[in-house]
C-alpha positions as CSV (number, residue, x, y, z in Angstrom):
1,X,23.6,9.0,2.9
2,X,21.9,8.5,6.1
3,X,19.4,11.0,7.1
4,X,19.7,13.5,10.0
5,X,17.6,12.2,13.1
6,X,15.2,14.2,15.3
7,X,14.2,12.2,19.2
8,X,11.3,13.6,20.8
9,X,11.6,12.7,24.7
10,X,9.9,13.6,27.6
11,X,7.2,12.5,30.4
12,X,3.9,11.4,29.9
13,X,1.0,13.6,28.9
14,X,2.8,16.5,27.4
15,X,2.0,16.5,23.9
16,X,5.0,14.1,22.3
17,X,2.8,12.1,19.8
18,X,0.9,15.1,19.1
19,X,3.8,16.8,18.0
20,X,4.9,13.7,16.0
21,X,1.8,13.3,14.5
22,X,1.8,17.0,13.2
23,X,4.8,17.3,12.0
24,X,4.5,14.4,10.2
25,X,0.8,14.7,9.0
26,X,1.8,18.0,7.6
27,X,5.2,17.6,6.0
28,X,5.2,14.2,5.7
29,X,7.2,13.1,2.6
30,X,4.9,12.0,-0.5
31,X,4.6,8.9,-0.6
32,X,2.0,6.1,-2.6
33,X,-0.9,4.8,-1.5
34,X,-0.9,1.2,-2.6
35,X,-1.9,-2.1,-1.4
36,X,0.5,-3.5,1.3
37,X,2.6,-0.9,2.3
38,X,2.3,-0.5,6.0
39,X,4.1,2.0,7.9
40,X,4.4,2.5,11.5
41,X,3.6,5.3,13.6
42,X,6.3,5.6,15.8
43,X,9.0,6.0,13.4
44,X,8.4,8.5,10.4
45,X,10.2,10.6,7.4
46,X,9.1,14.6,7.3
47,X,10.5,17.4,5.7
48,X,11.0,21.0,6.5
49,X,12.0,23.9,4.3
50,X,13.7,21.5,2.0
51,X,15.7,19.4,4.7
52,X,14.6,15.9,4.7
53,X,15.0,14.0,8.5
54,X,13.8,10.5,10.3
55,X,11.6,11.6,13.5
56,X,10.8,9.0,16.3
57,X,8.2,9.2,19.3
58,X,10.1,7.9,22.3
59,X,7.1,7.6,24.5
60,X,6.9,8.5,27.8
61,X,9.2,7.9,31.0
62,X,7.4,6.9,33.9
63,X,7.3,5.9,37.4
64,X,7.3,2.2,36.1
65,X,7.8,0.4,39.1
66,X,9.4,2.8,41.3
67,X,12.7,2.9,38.8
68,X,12.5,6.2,38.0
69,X,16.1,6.6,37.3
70,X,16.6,3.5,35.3
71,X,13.6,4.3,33.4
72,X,14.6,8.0,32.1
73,X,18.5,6.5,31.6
74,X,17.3,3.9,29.3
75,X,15.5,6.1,27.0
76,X,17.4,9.1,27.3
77,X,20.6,7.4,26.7
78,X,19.0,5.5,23.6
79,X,17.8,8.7,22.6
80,X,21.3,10.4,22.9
81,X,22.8,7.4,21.0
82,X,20.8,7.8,18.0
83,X,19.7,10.9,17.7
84,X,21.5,13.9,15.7
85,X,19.0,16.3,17.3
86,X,17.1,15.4,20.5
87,X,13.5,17.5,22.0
88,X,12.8,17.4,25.3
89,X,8.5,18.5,25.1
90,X,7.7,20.0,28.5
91,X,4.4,21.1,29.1
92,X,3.3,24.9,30.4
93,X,-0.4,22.8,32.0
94,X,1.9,20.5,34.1
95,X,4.5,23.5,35.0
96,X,7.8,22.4,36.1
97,X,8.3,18.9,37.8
98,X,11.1,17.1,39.2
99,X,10.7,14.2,36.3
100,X,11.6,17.0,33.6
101,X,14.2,18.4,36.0
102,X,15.9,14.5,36.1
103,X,15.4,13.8,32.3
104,X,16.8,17.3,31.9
105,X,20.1,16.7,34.3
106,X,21.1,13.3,32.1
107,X,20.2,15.2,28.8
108,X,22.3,18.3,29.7
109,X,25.6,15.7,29.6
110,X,24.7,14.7,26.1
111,X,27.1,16.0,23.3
112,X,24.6,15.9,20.6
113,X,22.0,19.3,20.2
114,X,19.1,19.6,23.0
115,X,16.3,21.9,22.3
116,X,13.7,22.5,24.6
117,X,9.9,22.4,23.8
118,X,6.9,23.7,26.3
119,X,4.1,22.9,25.1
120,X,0.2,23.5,25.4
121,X,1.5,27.7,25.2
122,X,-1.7,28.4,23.2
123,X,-2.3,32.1,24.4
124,X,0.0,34.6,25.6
125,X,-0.9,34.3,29.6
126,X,0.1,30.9,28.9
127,X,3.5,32.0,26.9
128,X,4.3,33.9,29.8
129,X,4.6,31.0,31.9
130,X,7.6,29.5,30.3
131,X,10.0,31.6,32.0
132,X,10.7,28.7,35.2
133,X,11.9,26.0,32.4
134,X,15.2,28.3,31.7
135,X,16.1,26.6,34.8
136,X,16.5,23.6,33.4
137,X,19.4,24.9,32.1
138,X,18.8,23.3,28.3
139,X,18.7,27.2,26.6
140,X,15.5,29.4,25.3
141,X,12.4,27.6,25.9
142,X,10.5,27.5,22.6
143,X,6.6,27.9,23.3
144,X,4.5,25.7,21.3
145,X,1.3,24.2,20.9
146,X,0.8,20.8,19.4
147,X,-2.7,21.0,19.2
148,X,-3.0,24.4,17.6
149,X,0.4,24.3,15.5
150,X,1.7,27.5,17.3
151,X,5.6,28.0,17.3
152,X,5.9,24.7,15.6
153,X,7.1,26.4,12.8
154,X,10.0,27.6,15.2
155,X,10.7,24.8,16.4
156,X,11.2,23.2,13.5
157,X,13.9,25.9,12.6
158,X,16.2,25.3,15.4
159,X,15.9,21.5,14.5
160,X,17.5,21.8,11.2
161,X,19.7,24.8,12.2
162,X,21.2,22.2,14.7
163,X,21.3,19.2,12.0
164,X,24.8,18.1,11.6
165,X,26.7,19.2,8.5
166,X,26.1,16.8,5.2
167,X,29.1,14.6,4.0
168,X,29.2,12.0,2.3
169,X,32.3,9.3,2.4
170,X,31.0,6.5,0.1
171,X,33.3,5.7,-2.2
172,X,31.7,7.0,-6.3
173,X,32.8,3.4,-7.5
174,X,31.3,1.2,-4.7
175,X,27.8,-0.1,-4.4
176,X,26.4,-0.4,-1.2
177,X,23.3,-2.6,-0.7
178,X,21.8,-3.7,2.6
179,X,20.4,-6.8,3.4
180,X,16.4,-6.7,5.2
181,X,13.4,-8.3,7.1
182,X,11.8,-9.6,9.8
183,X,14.2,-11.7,12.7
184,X,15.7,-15.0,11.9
185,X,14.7,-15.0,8.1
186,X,18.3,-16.0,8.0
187,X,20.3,-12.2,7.1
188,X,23.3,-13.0,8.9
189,X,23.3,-16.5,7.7
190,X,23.4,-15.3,3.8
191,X,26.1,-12.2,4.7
192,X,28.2,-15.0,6.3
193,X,27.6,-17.2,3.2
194,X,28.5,-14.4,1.0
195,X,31.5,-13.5,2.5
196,X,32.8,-17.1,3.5
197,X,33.4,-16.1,7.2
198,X,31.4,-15.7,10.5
199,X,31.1,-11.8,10.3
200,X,28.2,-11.1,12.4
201,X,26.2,-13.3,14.8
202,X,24.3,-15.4,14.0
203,X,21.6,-17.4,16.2
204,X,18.2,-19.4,15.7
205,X,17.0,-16.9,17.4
206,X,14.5,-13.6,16.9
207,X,16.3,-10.3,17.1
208,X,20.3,-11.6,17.8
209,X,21.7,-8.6,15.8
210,X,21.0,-5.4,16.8
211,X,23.3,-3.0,15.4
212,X,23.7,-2.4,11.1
213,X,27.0,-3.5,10.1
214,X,29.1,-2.6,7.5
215,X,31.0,-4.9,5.5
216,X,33.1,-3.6,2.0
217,X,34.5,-6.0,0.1
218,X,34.9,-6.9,-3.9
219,X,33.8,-9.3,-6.2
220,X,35.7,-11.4,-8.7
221,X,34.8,-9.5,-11.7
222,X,36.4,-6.1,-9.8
223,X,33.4,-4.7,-8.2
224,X,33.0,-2.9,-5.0
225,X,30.1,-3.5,-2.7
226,X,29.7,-2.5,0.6
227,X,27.1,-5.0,2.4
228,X,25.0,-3.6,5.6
229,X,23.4,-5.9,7.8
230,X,20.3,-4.9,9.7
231,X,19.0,-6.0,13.2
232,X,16.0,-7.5,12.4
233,X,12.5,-5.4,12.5
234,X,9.8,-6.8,14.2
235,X,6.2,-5.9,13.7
236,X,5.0,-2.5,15.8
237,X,2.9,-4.8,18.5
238,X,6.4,-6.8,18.8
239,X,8.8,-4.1,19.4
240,X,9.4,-5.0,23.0
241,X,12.8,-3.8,24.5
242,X,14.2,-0.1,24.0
243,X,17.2,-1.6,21.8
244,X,14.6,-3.3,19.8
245,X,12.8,-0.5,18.8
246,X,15.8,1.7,18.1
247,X,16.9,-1.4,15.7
248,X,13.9,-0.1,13.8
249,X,15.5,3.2,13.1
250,X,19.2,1.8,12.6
251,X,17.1,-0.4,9.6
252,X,15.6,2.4,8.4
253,X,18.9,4.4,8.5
254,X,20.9,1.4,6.1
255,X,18.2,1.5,3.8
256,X,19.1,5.1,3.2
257,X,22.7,4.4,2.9
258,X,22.2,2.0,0.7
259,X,21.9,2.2,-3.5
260,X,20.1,-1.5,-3.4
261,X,17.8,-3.0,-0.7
262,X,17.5,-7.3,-0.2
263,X,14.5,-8.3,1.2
264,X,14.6,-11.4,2.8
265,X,12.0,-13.4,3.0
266,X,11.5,-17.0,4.8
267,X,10.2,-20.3,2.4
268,X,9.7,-22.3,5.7
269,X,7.0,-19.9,7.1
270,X,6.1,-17.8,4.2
271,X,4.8,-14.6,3.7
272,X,3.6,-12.7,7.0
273,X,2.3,-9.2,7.8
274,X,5.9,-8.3,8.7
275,X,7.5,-8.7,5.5
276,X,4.9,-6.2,4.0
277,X,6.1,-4.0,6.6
278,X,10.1,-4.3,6.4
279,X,9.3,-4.2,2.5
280,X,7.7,-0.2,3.2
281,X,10.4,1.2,4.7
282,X,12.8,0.3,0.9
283,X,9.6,1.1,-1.6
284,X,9.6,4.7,0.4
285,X,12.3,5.6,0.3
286,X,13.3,4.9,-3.3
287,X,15.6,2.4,-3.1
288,X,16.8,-0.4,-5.8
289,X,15.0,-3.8,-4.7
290,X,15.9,-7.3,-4.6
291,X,13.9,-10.2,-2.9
292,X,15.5,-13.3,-2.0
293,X,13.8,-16.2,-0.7
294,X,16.1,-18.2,1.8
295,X,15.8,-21.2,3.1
296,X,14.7,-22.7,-0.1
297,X,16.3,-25.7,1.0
298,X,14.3,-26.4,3.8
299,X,10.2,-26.8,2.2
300,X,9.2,-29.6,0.1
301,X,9.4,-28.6,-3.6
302,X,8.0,-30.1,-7.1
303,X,8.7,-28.7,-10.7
304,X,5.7,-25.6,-9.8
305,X,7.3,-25.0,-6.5
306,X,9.4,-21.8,-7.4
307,X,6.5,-20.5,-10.0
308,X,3.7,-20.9,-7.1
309,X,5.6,-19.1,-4.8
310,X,6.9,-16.1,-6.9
311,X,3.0,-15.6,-7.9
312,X,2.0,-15.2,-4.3
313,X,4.8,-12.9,-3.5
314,X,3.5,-11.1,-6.8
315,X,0.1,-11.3,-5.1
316,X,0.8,-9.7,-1.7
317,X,3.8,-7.4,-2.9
318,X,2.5,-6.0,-5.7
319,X,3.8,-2.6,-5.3
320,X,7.2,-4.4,-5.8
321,X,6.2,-6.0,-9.2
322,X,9.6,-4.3,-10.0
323,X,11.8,-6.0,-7.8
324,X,13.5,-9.4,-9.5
325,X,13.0,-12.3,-6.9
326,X,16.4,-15.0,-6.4
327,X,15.4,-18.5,-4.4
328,X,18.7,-19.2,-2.3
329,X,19.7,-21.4,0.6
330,X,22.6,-19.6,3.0
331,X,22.8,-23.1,4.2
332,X,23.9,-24.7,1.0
333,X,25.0,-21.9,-0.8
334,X,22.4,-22.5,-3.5
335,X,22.1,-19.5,-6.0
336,X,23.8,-16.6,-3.7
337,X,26.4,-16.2,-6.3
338,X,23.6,-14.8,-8.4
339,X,23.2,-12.1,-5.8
340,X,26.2,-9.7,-6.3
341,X,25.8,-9.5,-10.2
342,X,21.8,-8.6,-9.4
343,X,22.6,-6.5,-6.9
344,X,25.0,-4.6,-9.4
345,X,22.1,-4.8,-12.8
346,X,19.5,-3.1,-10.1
347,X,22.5,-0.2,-9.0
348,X,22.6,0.5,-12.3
349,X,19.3,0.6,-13.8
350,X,18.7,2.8,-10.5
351,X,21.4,5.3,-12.2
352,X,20.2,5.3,-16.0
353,X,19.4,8.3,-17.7
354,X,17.8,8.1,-20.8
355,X,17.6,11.3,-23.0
356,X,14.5,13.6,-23.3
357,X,14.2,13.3,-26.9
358,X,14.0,9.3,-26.7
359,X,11.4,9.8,-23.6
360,X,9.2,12.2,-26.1
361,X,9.4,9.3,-28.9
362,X,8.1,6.9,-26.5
363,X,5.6,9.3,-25.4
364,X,4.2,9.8,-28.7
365,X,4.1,5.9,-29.3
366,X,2.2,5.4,-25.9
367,X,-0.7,8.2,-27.0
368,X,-0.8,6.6,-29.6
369,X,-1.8,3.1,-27.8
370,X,-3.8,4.5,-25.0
371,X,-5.7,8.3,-25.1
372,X,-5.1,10.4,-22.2
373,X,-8.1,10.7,-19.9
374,X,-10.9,12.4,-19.6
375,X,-12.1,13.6,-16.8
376,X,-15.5,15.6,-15.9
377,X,-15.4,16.5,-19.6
378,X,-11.8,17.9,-19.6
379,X,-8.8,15.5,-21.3
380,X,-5.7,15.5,-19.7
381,X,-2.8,17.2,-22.7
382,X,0.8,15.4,-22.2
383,X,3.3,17.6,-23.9
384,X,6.2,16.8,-22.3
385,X,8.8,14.3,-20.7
386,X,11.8,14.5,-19.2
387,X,14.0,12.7,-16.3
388,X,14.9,15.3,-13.3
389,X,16.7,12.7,-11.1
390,X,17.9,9.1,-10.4
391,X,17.7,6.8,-7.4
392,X,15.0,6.1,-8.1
393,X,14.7,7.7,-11.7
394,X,12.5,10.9,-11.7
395,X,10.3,11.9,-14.4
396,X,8.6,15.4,-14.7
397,X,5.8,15.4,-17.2
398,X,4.3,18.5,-18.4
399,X,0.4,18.4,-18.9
400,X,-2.4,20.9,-18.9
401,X,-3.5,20.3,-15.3
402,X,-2.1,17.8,-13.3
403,X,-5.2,17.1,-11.3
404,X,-6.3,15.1,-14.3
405,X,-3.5,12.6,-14.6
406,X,-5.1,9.9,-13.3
407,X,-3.4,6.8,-11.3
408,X,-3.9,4.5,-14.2
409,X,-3.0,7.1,-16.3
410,X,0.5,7.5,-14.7
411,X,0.7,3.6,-14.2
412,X,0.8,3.3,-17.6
413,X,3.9,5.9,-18.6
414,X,5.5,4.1,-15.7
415,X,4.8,0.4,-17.6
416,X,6.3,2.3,-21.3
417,X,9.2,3.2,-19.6
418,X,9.5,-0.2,-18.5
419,X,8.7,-1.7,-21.3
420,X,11.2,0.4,-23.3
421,X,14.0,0.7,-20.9
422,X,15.7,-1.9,-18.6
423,X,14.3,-0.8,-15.2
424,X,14.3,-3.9,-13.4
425,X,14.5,-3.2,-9.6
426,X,14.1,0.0,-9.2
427,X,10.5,2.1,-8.8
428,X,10.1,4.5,-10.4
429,X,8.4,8.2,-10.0
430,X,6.1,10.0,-12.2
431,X,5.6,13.9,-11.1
432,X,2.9,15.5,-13.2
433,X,3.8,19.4,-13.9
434,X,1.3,22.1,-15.1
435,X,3.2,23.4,-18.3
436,X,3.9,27.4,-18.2
């Protein structure tokens, strides 16, 4: 299920990235910090009081080239297009101006939820000043202070009072995958060869599809899948056009519908930058992982040429030692029958429970193999293990202190399990526990 989404909007020089950037630097969801995961600052996952939401930094409307009006249309609209909840920062040092009285006249016709922000209200003199933006008509001012973190707390109230209601339509029986990575890797062209019919656009071109489309259908053996195309994500220096950067955040939305994620990656060009990007948003946020190589019939190829190029994707993806890797042409139709029965093993293994008694076996076995750490004189005491959720699976394990399970120490439970359990393409989490 797709996340609830939070647009910051507003002119220039009144706190919007500051606001991102605390909200997110505070409540940011935990995520690891491993070689080649590279996120981007303008788009970002946070958290409040339990309620998990995507937040994106607009930037600011200007005065760019005298279109004033086309300017604040083009990311307001956007804004009101995408966003669940939208926050229009004003700023008490600027006071009112006529560019927050225009941004506020086009949000005002928006059907989605408009709360109004004025920032840089760090004492009360300055508090009292927010009376004059109740003309804007958008309801009760909330006084914050980015810098100081005053009334964010508010703020962030009314966001997720105003989220929309949770539901969730997927069919229990259907498994819903979507396919990722930079433009013109060739994602249309392996949907289309899947599916044996022209069902989105496809171009030799960089950033032809923009919107994430939703395709069900089932496989021979009786399976349901539902396939979600992505508009391809270019790097953050790259994101030129409004609609491109909003792709960004559709991508990032499919990935959270979906129970498996297939990144595609391009054997004619190899491994960029951009792929270790796309690849971050999936690892985040849990989700089953498949990589598939197109265009393997394009390169030049001997008897090493599939070995060589799975050990450099194992050398700059290594967080995704995980994820199974499948060479394919959407041109020829070379191995993509192999996809929707991977696809189906990684859904599953994302599901599996495995029992708490079986986990303690195994947990016996592994202290056996490898002592626990010791740390400034103290050794870390496993007790306990159990699984707490899937997708991904979830294991709580009870210790003495959890400050002294190591990294290692955790990457080497997370290797048992894989070594004793079929886990193949999914991560999986490890959450240390001080036992009462």
């Amino acid at each position: 299920m797709a996340l609830p989404t939070v647009a910051i909007v507003g002119q220039p020089n009144v706190g919007k990235s500051t606001l991102f950037n605390r909200i997110i630097n505070e409540r940011l969801a935990i995520v690891e910090d491993r070689p080649g995961v590279t996120r981007d600052r303008n788009y970002a996952k946070a958290s409040w009081l339990g309620h998990e939401f995507n937040i994106i930094d607009t930037g600011g409307i200007t005065w760019e080239g005298g279109r004033i009006e086309d300017e604040i249309r083009a990311q307001a609209d956007i804004a009101m297009e995408e966003a669940d909840v939208i926050v229009m920062i004003t700023s008490v040092a600027l006071h009112l101006t006529d560019l927050d009285e225009r941004i506020a006249r086009i949000l005002y016709r928006s059907s989605k939820p408009v709360l109004l922000a004025v920032n840089k209200a760090d004492n009360p003199e300055q508090r009292a000043d927010i009376y004059d933006f109740y003309s804007l008509g958008l309801g009760d001012p909330i006084p914050i202070s980015s810098t100081h973190g005053t009334g964010i707390g508010d703020l962030l109230d009314a966001i997720v009072e105003n989220f929309p209601p949770e539901a969730d339509t997927k069919d229990e029986d259907e498994i819903a995958f979507s396919v990722i990575g930079r433009p013109n890797v060739g994602k249309s062209s392996i949907i289309n060869a899947m599916l044996g019919q022209k069902r989105v656009i496809v171009a030799n071109e960089e950033g032809t599809t923009r919107d994430a489309v939703d395709t069900p259908f089932v496989a021979e053996d009786g399976t349901k899948f539902r396939m979600i195309d992505t508009a391809g994500i270019r790097r953050r220096g790259k994101v030129y056009e409004k609609t491109e950067k909003y792709s960004v955040l559709r991508a990032q939305a499919a990935i959270q519908r979906s129970d498996v994620v297939c990144l595609v990656l391009d054997a004619s060009t190899g491994i960029r930058e951009q792929d270790k990007h796309v690849a971050g948003f999936a690892h985040d946020a849990g989700r089953g992982m498949l990589i598939v190589v197109n265009k393997w019939d394009l390169p030049k190829k001997d008897s090493n040429s599939a070995k060589d190029f799975t050990r450099v994707i194992r050398e700059e993806f290594q967080y995704l030692d995980y994820a199974p890797i499948v060479f394919v042409s959407a041109k020829t139709g070379k191995n993509l029958e192999q996809l929707p029965d991977l696809i189906k093993e990684v859904a599953e293994n994302q599901s599996q429970r495995i029992q708490s008694s079986v986990l303690n076996d195994m947990l016996i076995e592994a202290s056996k193999l490898v002592p626990s750490p010791l740390i400034k004189g103290k050794r870390l005491r496993v007790y306990y293990m159990t699984q707490v959720a899937v997708q991904p699976p979830t294991f709580v394990v009870f210790v003495n202190d959890p400050e002294l399970m190591h990294f290692s120490y955790k990457r080497f439970l997370i290797n048992q399990l894989r070594d004793n359990f079929d886990f193949t393409g999914t991560p999986i989490k490890i959450l240390p526990r001080k036992r009462k």
